[in-house]
C-alpha positions in Angstrom: 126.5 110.4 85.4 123.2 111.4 86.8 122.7 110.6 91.0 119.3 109.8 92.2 118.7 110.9 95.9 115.6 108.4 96.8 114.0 109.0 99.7 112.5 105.3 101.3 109.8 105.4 103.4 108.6 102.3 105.1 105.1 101.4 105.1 103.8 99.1 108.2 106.9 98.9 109.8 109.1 101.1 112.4 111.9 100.8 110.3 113.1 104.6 109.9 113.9 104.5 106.6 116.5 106.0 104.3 117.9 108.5 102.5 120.2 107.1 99.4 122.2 108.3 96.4 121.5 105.1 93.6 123.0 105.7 89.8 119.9 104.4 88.9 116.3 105.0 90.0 113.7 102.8 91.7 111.5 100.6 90.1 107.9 99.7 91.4 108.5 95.6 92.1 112.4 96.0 92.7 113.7 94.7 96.3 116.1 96.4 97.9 118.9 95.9 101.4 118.3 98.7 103.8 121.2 97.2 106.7 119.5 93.3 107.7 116.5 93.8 105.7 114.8 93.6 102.5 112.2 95.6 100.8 110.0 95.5 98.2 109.5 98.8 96.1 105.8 99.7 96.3 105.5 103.1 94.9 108.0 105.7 93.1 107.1 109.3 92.7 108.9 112.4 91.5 109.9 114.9 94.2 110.4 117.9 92.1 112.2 118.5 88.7 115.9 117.4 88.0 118.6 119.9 88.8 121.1 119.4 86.7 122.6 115.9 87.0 120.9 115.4 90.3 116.8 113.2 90.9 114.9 113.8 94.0 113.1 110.8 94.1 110.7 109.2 96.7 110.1 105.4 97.2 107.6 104.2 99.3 108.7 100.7 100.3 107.3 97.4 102.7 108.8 95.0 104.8 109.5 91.4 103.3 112.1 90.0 105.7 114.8 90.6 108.2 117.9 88.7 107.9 119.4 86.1 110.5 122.5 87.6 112.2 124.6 84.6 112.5 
């Protein structure tokens, strides 16, 4: 089963970011949880080639809310 290792980088925001292994990659329009908040995938672009079963991917990514801690 091939691992994607996507690298989210948060556009207009503070927000650090991520590093995360998905079984599937991302997809330009797809939201996403990072912890309390949710993203909206903005752009996707190949790091380098596959190794094996392994995908270096990187996503930039934007703000669209922070959840309520209740």
């Amino acid at each position: 089963m091939p691992v994607y290792k996507v690298s989210y980088v948060v556009t207009g925001s503070e927000h650090p970011g991520a590093i995360v292994n998905r079984d599937h990659a991302p997809v330009v329009g797809e939201q996403i949880t990072l912890g309390d908040y949710t993203f909206e995938v903005i752009e996707v672009l190949d790091l380098m080639p596959p190794r094996g079963e392994f995908y270096y991917i990187h996503a930039t990514i934007r703000l669209l809310r922070a959840e309520q801690e209740k």
